[in-house]
C-alpha positions as CSV (number, residue, x, y, z in Angstrom):
1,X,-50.9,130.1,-47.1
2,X,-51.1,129.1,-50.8
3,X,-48.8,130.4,-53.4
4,X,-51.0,129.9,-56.3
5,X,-54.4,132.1,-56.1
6,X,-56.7,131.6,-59.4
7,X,-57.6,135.3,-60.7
8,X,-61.0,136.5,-59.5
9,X,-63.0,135.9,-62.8
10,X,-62.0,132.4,-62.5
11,X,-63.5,132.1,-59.2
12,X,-66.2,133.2,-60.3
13,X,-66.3,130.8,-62.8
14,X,-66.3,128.1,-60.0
15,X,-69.9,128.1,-59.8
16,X,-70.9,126.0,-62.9
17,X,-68.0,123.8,-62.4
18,X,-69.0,123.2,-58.9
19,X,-71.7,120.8,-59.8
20,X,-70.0,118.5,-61.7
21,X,-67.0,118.4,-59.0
22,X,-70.0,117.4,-55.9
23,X,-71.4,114.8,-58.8
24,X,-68.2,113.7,-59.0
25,X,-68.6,111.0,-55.7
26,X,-71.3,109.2,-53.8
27,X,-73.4,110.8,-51.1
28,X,-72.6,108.6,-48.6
29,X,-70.6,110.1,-46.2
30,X,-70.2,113.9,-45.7
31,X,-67.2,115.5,-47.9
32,X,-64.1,116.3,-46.1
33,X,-62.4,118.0,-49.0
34,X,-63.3,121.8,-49.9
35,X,-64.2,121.6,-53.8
36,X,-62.7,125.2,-54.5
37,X,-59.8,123.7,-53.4
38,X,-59.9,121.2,-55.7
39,X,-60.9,123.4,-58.3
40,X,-57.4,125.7,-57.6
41,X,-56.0,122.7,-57.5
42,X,-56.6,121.4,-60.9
43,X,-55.9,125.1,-62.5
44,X,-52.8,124.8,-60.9
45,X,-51.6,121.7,-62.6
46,X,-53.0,123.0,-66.0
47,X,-50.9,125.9,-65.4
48,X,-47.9,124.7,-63.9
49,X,-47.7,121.1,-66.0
50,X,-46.5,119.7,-63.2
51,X,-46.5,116.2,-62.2
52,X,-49.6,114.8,-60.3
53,X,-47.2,113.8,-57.3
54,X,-45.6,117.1,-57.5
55,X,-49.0,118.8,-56.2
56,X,-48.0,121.2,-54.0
57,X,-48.9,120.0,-49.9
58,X,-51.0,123.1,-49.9
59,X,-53.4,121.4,-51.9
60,X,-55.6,118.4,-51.2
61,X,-53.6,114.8,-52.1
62,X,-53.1,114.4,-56.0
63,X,-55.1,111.0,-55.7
64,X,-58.3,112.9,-54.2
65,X,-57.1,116.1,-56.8
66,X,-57.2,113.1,-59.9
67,X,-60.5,111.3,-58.9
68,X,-62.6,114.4,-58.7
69,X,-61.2,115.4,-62.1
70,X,-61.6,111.6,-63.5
71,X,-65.4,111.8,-62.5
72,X,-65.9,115.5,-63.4
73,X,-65.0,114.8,-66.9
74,X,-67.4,111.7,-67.1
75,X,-69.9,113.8,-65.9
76,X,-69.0,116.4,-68.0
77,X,-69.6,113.8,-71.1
78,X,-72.3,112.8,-70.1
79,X,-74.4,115.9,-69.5
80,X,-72.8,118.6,-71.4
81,X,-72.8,121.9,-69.6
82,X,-73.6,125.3,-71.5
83,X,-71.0,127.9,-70.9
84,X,-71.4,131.5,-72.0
85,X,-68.4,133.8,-72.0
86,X,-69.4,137.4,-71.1
């Protein structure tokens, strides 16, 4: 079981974020790593500041954690998505 468990408005803020993260490697193969995973994973290290190799093992491996990130944020800059706060 994981210790850290995002709040429920920011799982339901996983939805727009969810396309950039499947963007965020080639369709070659299927995926073997569960995005919302990676998504806790990443709030967990902007919550925590923890090192990347200090990811918790209930996570997926800080390399797969970093790539998705890397490539989410050059998505992100190159289509800018529109988020409204309700």
């Amino acid at each position: 079981m994981r210790k850290f468990t995002p709040a429920i408005s920011v799982a339901n803020n996983f939805e727009p974020i969810r396309e950039l993260l499947e963007n965020a490697r080639k369709k070659t193969r299927p995926r073997t790593v569960d995005l919302y995973e990676v998504f806790c994973a990443i709030l967990y290290l902007l919550k925590s500041g923890c090192q990347w190799r200090m990811l918790p093992s209930d996570f997926p491996k800080w390399c797969t954690v970093h790539h998705y990130l890397r490539c989410g944020v050059r998505n992100l800059k190159a289509a800018p998505v529109c988020w409204s706060r309700r």
